[in-house]
mmCIF file of the C-alpha atoms, coordinates in Angstrom:
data_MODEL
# 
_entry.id   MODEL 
# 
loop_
_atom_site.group_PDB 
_atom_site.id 
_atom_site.type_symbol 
_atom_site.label_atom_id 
_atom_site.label_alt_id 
_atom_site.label_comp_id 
_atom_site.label_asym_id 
_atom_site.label_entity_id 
_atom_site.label_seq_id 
_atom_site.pdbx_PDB_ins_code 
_atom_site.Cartn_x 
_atom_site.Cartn_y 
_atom_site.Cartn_z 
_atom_site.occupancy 
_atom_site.B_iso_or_equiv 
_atom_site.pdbx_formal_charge 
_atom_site.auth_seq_id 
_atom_site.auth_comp_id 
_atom_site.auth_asym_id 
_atom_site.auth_atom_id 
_atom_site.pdbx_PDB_model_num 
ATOM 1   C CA . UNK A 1 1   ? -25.575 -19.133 56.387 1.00 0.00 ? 1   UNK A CA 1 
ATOM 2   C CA . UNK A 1 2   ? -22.736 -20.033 54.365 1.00 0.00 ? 2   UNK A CA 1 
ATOM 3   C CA . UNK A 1 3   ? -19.284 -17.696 55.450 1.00 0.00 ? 3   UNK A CA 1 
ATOM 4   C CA . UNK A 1 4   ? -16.407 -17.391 54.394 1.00 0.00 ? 4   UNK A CA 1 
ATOM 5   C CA . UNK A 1 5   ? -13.857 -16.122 57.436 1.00 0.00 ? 5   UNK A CA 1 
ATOM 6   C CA . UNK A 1 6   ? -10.878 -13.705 55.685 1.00 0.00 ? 6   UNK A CA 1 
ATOM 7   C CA . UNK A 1 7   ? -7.892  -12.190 57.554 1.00 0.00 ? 7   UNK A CA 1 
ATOM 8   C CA . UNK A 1 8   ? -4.279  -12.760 58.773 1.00 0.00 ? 8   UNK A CA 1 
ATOM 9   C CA . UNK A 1 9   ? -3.088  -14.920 61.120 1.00 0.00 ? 9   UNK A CA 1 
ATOM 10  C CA . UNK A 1 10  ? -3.701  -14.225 64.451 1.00 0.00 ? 10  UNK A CA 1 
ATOM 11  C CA . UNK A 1 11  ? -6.415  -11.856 63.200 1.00 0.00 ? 11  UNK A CA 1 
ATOM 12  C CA . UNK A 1 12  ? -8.951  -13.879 65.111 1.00 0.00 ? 12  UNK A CA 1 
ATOM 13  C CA . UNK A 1 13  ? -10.878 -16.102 62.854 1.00 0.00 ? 13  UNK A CA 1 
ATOM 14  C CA . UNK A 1 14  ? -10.392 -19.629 64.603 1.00 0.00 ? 14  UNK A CA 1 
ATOM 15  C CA . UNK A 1 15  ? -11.886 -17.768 67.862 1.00 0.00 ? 15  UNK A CA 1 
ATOM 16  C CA . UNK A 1 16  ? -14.611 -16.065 66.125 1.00 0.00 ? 16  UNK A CA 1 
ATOM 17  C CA . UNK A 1 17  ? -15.363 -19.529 64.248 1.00 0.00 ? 17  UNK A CA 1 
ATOM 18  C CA . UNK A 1 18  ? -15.921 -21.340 67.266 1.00 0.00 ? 18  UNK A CA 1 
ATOM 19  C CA . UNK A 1 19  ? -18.120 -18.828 68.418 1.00 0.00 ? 19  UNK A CA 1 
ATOM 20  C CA . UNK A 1 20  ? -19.925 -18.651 65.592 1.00 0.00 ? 20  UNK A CA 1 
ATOM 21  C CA . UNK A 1 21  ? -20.788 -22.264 65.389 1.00 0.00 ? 21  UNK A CA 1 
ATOM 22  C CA . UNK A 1 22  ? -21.863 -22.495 68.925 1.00 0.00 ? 22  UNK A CA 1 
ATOM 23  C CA . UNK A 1 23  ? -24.521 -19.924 68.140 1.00 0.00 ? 23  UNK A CA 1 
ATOM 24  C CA . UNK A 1 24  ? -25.597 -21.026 64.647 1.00 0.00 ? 24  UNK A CA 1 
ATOM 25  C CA . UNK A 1 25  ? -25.468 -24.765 65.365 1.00 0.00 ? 25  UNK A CA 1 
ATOM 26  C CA . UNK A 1 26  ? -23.171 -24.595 61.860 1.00 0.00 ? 26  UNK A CA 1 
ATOM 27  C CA . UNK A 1 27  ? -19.750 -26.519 61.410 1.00 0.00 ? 27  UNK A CA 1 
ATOM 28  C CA . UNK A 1 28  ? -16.398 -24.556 61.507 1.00 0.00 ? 28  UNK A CA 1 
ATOM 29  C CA . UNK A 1 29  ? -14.746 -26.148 58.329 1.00 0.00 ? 29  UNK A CA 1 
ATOM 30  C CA . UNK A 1 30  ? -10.799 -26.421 57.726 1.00 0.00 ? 30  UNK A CA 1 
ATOM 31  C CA . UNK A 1 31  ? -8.961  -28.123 55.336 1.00 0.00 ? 31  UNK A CA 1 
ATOM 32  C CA . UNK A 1 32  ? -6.370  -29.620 57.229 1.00 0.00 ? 32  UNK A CA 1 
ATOM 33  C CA . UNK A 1 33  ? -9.614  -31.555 59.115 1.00 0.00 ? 33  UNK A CA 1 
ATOM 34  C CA . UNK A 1 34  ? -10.961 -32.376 56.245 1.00 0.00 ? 34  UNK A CA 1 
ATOM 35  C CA . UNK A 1 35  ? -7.221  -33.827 55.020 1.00 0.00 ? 35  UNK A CA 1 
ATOM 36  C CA . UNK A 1 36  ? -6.951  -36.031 58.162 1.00 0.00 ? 36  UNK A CA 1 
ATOM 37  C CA . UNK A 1 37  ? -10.374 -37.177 58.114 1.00 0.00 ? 37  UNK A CA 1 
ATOM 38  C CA . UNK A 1 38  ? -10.178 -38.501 54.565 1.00 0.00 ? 38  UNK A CA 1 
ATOM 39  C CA . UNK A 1 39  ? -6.874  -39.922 54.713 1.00 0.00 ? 39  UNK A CA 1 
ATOM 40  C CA . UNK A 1 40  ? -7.999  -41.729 57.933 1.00 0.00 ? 40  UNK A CA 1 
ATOM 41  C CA . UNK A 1 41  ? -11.043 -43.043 56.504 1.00 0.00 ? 41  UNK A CA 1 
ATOM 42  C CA . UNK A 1 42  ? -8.514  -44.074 53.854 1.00 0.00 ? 42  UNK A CA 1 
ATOM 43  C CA . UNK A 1 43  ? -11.221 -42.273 50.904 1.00 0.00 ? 43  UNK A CA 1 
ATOM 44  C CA . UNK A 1 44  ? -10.204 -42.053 47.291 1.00 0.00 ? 44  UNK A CA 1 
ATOM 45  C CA . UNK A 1 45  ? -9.859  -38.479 47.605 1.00 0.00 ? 45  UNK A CA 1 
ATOM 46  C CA . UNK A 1 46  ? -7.976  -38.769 50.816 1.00 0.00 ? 46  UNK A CA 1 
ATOM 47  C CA . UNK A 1 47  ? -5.731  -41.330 48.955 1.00 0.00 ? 47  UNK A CA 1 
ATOM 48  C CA . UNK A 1 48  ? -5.131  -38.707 45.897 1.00 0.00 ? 48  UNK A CA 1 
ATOM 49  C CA . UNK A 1 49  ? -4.328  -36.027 48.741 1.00 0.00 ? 49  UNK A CA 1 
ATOM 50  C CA . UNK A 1 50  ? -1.923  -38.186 50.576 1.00 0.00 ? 50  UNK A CA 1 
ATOM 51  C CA . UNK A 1 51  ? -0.009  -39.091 47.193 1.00 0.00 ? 51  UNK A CA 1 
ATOM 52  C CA . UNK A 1 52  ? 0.759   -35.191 46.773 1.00 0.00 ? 52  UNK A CA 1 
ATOM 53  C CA . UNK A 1 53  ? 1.767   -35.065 50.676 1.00 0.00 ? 53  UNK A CA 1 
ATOM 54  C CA . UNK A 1 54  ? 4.210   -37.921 50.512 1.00 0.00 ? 54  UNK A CA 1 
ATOM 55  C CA . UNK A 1 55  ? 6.169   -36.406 48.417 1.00 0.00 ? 55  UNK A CA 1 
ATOM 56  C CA . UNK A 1 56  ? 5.997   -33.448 49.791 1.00 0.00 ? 56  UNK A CA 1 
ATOM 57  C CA . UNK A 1 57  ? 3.787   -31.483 47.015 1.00 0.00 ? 57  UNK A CA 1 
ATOM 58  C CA . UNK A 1 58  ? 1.010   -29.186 47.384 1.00 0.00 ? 58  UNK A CA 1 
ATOM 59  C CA . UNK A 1 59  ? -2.482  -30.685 46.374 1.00 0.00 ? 59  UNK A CA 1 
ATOM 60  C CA . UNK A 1 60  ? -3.459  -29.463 43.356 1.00 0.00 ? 60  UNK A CA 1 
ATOM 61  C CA . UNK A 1 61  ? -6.012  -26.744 43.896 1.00 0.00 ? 61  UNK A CA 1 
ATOM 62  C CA . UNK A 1 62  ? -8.824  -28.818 41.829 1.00 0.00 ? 62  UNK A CA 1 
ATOM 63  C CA . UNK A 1 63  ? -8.704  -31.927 44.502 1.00 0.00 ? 63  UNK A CA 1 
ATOM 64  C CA . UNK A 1 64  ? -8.749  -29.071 47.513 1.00 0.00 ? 64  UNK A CA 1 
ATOM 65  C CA . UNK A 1 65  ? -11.663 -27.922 45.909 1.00 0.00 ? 65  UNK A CA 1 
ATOM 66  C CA . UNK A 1 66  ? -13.602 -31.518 45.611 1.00 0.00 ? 66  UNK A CA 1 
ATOM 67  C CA . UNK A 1 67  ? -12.197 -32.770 49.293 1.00 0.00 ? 67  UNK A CA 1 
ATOM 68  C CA . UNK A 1 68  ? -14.033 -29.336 50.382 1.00 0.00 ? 68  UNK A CA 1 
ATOM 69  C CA . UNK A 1 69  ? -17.391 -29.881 48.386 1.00 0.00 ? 69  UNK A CA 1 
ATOM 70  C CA . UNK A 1 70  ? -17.402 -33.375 49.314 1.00 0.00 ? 70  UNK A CA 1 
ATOM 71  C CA . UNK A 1 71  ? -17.070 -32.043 53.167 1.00 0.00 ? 71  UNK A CA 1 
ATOM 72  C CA . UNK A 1 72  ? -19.645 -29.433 52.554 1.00 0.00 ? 72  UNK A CA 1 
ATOM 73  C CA . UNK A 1 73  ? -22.316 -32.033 51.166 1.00 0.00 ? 73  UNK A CA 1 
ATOM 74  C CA . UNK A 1 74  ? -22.742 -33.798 54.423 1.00 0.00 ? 74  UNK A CA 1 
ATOM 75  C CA . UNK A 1 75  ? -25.512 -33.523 56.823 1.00 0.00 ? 75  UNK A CA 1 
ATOM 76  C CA . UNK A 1 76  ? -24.270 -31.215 59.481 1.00 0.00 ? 76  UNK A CA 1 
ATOM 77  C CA . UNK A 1 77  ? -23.705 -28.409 56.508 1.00 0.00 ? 77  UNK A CA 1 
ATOM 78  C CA . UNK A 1 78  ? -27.263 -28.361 55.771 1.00 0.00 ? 78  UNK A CA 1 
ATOM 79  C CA . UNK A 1 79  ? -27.834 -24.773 57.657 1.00 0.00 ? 79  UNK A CA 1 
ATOM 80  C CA . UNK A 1 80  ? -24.114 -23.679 56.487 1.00 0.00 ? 80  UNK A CA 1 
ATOM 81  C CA . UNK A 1 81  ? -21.041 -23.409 57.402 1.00 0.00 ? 81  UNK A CA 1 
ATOM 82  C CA . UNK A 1 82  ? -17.382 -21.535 57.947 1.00 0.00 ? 82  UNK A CA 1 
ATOM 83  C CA . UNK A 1 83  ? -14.841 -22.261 55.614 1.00 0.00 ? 83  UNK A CA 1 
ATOM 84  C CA . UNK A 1 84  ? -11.862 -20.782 57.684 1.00 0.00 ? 84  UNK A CA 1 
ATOM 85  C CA . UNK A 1 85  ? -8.176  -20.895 55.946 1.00 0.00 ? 85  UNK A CA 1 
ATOM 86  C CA . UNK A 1 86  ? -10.078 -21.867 52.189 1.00 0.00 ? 86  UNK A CA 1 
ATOM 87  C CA . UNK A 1 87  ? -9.651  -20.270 49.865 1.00 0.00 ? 87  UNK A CA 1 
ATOM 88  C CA . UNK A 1 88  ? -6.320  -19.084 50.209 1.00 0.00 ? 88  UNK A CA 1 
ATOM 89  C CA . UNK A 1 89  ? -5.597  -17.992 46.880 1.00 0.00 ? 89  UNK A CA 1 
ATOM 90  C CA . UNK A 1 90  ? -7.814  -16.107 44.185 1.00 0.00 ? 90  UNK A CA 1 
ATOM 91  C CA . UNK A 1 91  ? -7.561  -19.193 41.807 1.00 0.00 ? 91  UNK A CA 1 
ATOM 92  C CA . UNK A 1 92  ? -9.272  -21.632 44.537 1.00 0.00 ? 92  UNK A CA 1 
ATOM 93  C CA . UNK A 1 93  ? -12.024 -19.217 45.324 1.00 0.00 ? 93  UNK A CA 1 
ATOM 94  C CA . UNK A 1 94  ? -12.963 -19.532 41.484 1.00 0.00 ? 94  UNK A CA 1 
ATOM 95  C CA . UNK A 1 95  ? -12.465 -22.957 41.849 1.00 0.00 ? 95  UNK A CA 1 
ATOM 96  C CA . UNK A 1 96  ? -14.821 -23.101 44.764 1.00 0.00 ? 96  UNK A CA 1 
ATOM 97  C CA . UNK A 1 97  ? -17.511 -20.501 43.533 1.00 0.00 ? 97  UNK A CA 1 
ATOM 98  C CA . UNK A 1 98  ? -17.526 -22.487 39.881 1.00 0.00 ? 98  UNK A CA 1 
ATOM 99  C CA . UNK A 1 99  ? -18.039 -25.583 42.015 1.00 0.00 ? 99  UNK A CA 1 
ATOM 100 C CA . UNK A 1 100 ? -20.776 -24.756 43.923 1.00 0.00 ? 100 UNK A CA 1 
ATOM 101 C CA . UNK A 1 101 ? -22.133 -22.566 40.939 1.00 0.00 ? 101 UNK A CA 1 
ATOM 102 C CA . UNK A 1 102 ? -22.581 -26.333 39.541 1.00 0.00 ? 102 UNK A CA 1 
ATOM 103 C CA . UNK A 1 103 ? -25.231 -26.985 42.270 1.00 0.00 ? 103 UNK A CA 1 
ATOM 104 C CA . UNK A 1 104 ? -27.146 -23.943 42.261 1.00 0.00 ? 104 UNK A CA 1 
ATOM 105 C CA . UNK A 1 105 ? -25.125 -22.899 45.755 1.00 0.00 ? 105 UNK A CA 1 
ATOM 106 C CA . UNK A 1 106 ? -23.003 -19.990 46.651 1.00 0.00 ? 106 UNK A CA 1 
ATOM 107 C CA . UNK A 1 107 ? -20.976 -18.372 49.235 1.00 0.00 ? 107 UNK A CA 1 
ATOM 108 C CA . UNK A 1 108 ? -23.135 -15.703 51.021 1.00 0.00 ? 108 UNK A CA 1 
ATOM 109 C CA . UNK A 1 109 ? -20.502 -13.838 53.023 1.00 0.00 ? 109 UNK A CA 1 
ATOM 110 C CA . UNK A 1 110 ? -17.283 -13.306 53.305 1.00 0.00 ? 110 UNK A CA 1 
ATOM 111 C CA . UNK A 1 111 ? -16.017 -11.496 56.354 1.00 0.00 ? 111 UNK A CA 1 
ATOM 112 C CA . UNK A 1 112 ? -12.601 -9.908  56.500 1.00 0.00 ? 112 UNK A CA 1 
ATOM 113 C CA . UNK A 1 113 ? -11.313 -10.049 59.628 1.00 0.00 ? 113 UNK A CA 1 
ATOM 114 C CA . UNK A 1 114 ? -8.742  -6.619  59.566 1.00 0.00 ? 114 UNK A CA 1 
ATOM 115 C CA . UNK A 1 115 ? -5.562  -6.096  62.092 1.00 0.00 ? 115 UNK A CA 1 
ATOM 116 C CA . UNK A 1 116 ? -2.665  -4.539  61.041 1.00 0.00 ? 116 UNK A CA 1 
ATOM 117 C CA . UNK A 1 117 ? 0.098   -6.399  61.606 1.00 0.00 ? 117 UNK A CA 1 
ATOM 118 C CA . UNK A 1 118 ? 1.689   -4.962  64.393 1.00 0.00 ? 118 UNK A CA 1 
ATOM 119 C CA . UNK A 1 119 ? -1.160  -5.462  66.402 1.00 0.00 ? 119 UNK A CA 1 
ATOM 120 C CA . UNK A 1 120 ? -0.947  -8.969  65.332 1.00 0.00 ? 120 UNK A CA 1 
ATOM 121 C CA . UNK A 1 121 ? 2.945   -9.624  66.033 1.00 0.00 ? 121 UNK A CA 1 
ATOM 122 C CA . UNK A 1 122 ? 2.343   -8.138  69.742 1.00 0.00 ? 122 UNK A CA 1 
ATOM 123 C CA . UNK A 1 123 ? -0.610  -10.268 70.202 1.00 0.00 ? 123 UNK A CA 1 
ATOM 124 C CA . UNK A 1 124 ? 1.153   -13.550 69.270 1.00 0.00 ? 124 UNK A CA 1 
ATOM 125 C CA . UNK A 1 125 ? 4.326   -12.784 71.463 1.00 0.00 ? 125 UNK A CA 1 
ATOM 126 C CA . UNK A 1 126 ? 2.104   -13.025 74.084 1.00 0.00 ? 126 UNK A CA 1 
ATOM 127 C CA . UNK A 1 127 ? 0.176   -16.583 72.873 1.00 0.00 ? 127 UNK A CA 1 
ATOM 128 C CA . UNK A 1 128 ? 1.651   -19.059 75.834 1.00 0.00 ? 128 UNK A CA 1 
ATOM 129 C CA . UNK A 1 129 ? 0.879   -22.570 75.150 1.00 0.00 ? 129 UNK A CA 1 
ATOM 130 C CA . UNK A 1 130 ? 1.157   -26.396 78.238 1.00 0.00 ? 130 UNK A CA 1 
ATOM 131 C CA . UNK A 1 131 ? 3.398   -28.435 76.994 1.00 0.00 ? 131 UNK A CA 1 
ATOM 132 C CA . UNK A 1 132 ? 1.803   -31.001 78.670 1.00 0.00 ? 132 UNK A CA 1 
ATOM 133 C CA . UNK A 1 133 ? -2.095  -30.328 78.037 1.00 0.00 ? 133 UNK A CA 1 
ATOM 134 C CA . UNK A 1 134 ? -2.216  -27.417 75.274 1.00 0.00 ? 134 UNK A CA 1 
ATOM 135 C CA . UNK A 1 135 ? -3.629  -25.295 77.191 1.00 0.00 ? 135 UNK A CA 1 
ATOM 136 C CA . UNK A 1 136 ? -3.121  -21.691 75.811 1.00 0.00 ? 136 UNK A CA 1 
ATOM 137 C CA . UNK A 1 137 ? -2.964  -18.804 77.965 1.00 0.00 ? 137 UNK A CA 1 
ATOM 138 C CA . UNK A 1 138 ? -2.159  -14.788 77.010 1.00 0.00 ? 138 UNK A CA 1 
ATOM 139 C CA . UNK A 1 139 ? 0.089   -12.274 79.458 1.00 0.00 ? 139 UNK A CA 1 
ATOM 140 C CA . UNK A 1 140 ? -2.213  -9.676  78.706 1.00 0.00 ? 140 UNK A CA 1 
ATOM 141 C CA . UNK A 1 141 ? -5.520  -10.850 78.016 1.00 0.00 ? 141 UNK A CA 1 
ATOM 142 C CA . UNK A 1 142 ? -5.617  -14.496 79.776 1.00 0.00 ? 142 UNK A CA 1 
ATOM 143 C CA . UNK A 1 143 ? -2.582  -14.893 82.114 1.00 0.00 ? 143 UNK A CA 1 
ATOM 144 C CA . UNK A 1 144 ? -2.397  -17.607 84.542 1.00 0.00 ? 144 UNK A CA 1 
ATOM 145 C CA . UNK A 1 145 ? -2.900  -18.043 87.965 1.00 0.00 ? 145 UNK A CA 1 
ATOM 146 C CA . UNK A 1 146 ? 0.806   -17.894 88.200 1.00 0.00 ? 146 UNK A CA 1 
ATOM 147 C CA . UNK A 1 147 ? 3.274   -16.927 85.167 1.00 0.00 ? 147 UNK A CA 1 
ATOM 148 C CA . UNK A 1 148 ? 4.321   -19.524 83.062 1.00 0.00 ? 148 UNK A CA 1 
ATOM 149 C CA . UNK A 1 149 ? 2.570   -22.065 84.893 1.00 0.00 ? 149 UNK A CA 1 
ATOM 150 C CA . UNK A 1 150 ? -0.607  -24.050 83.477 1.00 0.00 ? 150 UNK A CA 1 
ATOM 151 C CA . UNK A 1 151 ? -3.575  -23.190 85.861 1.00 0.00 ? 151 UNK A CA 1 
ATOM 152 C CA . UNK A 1 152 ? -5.131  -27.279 84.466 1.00 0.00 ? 152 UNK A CA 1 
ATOM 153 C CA . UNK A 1 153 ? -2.179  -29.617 85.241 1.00 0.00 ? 153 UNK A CA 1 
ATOM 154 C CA . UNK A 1 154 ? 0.627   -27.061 86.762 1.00 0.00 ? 154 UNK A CA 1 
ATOM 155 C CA . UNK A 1 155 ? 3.393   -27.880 83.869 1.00 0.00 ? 155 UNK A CA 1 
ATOM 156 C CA . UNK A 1 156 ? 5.328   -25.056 82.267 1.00 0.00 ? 156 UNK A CA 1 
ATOM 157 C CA . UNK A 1 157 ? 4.014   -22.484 79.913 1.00 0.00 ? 157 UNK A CA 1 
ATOM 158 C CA . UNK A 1 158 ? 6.316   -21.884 76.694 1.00 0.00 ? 158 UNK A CA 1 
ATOM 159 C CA . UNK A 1 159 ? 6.076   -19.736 73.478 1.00 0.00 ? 159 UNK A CA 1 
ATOM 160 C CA . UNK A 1 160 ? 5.506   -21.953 70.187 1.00 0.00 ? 160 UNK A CA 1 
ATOM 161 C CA . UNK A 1 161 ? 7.384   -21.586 67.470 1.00 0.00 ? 161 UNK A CA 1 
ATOM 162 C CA . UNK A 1 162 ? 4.416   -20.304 65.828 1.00 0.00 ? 162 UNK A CA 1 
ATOM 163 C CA . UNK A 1 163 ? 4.000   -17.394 67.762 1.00 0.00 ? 163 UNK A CA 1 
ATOM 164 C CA . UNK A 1 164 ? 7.433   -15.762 67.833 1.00 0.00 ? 164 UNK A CA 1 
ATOM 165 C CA . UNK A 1 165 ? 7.648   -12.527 66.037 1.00 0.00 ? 165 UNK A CA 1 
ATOM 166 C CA . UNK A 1 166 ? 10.229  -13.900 63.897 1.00 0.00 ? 166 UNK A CA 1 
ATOM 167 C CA . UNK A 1 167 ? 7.805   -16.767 62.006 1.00 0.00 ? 167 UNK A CA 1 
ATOM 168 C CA . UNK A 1 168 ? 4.779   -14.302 62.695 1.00 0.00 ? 168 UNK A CA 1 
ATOM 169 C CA . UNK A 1 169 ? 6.452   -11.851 60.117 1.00 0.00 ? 169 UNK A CA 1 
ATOM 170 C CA . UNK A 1 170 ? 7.028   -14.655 57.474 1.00 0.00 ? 170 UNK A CA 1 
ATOM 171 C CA . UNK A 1 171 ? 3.529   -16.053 57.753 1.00 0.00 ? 171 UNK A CA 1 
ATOM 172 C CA . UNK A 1 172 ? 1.986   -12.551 56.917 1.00 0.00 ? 172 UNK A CA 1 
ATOM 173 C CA . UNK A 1 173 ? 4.650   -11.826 54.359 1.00 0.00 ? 173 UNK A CA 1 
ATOM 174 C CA . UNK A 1 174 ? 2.574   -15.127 52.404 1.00 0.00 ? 174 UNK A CA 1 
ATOM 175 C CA . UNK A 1 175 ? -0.634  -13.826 53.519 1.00 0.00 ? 175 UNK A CA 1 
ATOM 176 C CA . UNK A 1 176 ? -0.435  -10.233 51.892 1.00 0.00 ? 176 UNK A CA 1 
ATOM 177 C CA . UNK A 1 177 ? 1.404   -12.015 49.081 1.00 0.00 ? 177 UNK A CA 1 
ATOM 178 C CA . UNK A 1 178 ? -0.983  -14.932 48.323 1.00 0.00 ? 178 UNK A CA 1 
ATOM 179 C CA . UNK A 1 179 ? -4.476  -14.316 50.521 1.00 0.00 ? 179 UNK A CA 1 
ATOM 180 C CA . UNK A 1 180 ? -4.968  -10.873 51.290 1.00 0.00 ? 180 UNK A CA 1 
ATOM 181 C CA . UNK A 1 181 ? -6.246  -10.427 46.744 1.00 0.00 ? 181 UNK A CA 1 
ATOM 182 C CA . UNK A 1 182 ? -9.210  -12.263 48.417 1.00 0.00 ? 182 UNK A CA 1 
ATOM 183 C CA . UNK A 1 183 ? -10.097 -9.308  49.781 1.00 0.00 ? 183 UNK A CA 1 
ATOM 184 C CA . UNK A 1 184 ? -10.383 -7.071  46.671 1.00 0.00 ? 184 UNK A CA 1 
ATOM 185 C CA . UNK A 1 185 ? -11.927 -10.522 45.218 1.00 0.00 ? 185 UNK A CA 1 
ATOM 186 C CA . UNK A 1 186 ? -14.800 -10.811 47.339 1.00 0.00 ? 186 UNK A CA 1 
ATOM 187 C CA . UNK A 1 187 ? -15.073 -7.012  47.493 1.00 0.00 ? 187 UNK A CA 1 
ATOM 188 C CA . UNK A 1 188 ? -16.362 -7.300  43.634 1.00 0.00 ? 188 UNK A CA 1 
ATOM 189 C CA . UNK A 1 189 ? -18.989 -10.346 44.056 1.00 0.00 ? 189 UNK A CA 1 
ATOM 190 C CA . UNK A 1 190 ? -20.816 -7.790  46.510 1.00 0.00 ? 190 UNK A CA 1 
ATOM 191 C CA . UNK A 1 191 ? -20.945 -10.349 49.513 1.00 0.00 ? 191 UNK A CA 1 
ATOM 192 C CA . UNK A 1 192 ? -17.441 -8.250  51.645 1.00 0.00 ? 192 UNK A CA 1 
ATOM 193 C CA . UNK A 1 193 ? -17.890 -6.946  54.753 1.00 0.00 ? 193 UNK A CA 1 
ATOM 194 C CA . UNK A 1 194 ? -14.789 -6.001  56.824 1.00 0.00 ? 194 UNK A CA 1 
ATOM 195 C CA . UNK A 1 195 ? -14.432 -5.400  60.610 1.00 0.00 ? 195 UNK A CA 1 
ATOM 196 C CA . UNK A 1 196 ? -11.547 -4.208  63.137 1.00 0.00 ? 196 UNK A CA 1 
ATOM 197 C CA . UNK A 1 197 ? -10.020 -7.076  64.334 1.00 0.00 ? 197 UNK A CA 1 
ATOM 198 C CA . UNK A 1 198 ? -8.447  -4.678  67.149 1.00 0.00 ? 198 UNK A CA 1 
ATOM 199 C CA . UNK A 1 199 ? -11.806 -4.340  69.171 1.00 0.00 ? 199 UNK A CA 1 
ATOM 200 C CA . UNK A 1 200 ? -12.606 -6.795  71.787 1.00 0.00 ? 200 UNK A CA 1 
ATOM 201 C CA . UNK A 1 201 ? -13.603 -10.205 70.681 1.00 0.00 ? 201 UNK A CA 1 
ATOM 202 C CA . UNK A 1 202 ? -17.219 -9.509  72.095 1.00 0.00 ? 202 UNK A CA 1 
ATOM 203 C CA . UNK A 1 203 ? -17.532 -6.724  70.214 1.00 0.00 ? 203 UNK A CA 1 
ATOM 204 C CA . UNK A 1 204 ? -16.023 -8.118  67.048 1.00 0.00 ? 204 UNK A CA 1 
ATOM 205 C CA . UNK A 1 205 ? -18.765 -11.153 67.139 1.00 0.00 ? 205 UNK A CA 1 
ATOM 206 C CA . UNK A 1 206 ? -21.720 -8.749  67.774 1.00 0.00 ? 206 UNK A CA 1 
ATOM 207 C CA . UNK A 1 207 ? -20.560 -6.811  64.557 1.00 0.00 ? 207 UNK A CA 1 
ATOM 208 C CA . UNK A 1 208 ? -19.843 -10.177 62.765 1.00 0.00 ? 208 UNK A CA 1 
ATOM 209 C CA . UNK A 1 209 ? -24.203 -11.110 63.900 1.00 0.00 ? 209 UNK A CA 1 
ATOM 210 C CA . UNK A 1 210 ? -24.876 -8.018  62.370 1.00 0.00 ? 210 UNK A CA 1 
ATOM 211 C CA . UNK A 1 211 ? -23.689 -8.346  59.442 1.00 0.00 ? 211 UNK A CA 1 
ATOM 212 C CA . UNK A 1 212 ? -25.339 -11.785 58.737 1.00 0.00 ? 212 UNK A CA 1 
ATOM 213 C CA . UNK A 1 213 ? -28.580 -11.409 60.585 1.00 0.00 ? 213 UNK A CA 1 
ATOM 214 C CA . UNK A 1 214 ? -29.251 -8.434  58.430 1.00 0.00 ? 214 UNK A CA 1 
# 
């Protein structure tokens, strides 16, 4: 079960990730994990990676690609997998597809993840994160006990960065510039299937077992 998790941020996907690998025993894969790890473990790919990050350069879509098969060759990927925030372009999903074309492998599904972006922008506004513990909470769908107080260790609740409408606009401005082709990529290899990331979380992981229990 090898999946490939598409759709803006704040569409969803880290959620439905976790859930999925609690159900399918299969590991929820990112890159910036598999960054730290390497680096930490001080690996010659890590080391490549870090010599790009030091300077402040993107790594080079080729050694994204081999820190990412290298990750996917391990023991615990055996079943599959969800590669969640990789690809994020159209040239490192060919990278990735000729890779694992080289071992008789493939990606079986790629799920796209849809929410329009309004949706998404209201959603985020009301992401509330402990500064203490990092705890996150929601004023609509997960509030706490009392407002703007962490219901684990009682320290204030604030509003990253991250979330405010502001940065939420420029991150999707890069995703329908650079990620959302994926869609229209996957679309041709036959393995697409997009859902409404506006339904209830539930509802959207029952859809998401459907399609790959098929």
């Amino acid at each position: 079960m090898k999946i490939i998790l598409l759709g803006a941020p704040g569409a969803g996907k880290g959620t439905q990730a976790g859930i999925i690998k609690e159900k399918f025993n299969i590991p929820h894969i990112s890159t910036g994990d598999i960054f730290r790890a390497n680096i930490k473990n001080n690996t010659e790919l890590g080391q490549k990676a870090k010599t790009y990050m030091d300077k402040g350069e993107l790594v080079p879509d080729e050694l994204v690609v081999d820190l990412v098969i290298d990750r996917l060759e391990q023991d615990d990927c055996k079943d599959g997998y969800i590669l969640d925030g990789f690809p994020r372009t159209i040239p490192q999903a060919e990278e990735l597809d000729k890779a694992l074309a080289a071992k008789g492998d493939k990606i079986e599904y790629a799920i796209n993840i849809e929410t329009p972006d309004d949706f998404i922008i209201n959603r985020m506004a009301g992401r509330r994160a402990c500064v203490n513990c990092g705890a996150t909470y929601h004023t609509s769908f997960m509030p706490p006990k009392t407002e703007n107080i962490c219901d684990k260790c009682g320290e204030n609740l604030i509003l990253r960065d991250d979330d405010k409408p502001e940065t939420v606009k420029k991150r999707l401005e890069v995703y329908h510039d650079q990620t959302e082709p994926l869609i229209d990529y996957y679309k041709g290899t036959g393995i697409l299937s997009s859902l409404d990331g506006t339904k209830d979380c539930e509802v959207v992981f029952a859809e998401i077992c459907d399609v790959v229990e098929k």
